[in-house]
C-alpha positions in Angstrom: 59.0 47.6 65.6 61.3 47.2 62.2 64.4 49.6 62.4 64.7 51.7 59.5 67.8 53.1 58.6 67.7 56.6 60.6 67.9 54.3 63.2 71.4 53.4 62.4 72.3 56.6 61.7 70.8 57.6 65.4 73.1 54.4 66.9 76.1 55.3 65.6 76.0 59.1 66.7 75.1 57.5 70.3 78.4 55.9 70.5 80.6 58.4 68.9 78.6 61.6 70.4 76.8 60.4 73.7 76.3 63.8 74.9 74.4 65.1 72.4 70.9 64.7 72.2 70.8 63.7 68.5 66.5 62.5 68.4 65.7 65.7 65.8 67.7 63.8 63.4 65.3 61.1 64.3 62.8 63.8 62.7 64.0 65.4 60.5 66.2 62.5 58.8 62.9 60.3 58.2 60.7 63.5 56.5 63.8 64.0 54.5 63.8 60.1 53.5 60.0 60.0 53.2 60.3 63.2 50.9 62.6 61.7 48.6 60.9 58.7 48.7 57.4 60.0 48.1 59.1 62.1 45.0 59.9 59.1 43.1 57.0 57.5 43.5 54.8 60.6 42.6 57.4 61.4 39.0 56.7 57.9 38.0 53.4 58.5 38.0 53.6 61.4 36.0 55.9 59.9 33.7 53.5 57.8 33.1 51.6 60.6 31.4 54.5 62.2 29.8 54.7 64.7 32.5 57.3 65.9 34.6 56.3 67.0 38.4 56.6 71.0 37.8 54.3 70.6 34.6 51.7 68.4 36.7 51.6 71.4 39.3 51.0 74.1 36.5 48.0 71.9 35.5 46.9 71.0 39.0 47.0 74.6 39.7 44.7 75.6 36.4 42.2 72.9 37.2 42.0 73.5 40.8 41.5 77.2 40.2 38.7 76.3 37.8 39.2 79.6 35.9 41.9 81.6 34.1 45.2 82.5 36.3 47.9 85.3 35.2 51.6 83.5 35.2 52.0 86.0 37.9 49.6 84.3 40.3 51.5 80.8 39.5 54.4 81.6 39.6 53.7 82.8 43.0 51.8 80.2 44.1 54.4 77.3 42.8 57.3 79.1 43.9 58.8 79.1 40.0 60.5 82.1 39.2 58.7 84.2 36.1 61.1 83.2 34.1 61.0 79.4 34.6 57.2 79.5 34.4 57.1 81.0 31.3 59.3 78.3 30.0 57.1 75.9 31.4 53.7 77.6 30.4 55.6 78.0 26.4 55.9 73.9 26.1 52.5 73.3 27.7 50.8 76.1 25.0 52.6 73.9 22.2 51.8 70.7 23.5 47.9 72.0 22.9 47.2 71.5 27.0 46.7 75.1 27.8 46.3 78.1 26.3 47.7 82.0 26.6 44.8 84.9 26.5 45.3 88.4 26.3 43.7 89.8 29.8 40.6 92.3 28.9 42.1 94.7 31.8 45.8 95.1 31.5 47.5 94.6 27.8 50.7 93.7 29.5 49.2 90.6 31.2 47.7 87.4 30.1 45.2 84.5 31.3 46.8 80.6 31.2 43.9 78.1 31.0 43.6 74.8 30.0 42.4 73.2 27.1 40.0 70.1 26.5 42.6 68.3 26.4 44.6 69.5 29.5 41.7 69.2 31.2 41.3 65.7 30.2 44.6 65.0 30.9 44.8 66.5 34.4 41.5 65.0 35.8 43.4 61.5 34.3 46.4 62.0 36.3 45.1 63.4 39.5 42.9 60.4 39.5 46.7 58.1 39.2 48.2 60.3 41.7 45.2 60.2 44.2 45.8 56.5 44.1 48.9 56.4 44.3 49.1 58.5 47.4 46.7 56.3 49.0 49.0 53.4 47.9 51.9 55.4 49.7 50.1 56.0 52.9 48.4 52.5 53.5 50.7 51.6 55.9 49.2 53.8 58.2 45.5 53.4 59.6 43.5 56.3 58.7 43.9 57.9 62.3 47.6 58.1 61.9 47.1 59.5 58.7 44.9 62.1 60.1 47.4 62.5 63.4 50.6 62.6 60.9 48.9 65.5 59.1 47.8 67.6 61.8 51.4 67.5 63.2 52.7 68.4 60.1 50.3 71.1 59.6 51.1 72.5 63.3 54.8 72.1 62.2 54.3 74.1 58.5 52.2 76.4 60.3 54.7 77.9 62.6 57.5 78.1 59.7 55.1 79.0 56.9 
């Protein structure tokens, strides 16, 4: 099997620090790689679309909700801070891609949904990123894929 570069890292800490049992660097060095990886490949994607990554989730969010959703339940659900979605939901309303309504129950609060033409747009670029991912991940048959994410899920499970 090809060494990848954690593997160095794992060598040299064998001969420096031979009693310690270094192999969670093994695990937790390659998701960190694979994240960062895996981030530069999705933002070029979006880029592609004139979109940066936080802006795709706002969208994603919308479409996947397939109604209205307050700022509140984003916010919370994308880990943004109120403050920072706001910002992000302000250059989305004047880029014509969503949409701000007043909510019928509660004056203080408001709906975010998308437009036509976010909607548009976010079916277009899920249908880039979808490929993409499966671009990322063909190195793997689709049993490891399925065994890679059910360890992942068992790991995000018990930290979640």
């Amino acid at each position: 099997m090809k060494q990848d570069h954690v593997d160095t890292i794992l060598a040299q800490w064998q001969v420096q620090r031979p009693d310690l049992d270094c192999s969670p660097m093994g695990v937790i060095g390659r998701m960190d790689r694979a994240n960062h990886l895996m981030k530069l490949s999705l933002e070029e994607v979006f880029k592609q679309f004139g979109l940066m990554s936080s802006e795709f989730d706002i969208l994603a969010t919308l479409r996947r909700a397939g109604e209205p959703v307050t700022p509140t339940e984003m916010y919370q659900t994308l880990m943004f801070s109120s403050g920072a979605m706001s910002t992000r939901v302000d250059g989305l309303v004047k880029r014509g891609l969503v949409v701000r309504q007043a909510s019928e129950t509660d004056r203080r609060s408001c709906l975010v949904m998308l437009t036509d033409e976010g909607r548009t747009l976010i079916d277009a670029v899920v249908t880039a990123h979808v490929e993409n991912e499966h671009q990322m991940l063909n190195v793997l048959t689709e049993k490891e894929q399925a065994t890679l994410a059910s360890l992942l899920r068992k790991w995000l499970a018990s930290k979640e």
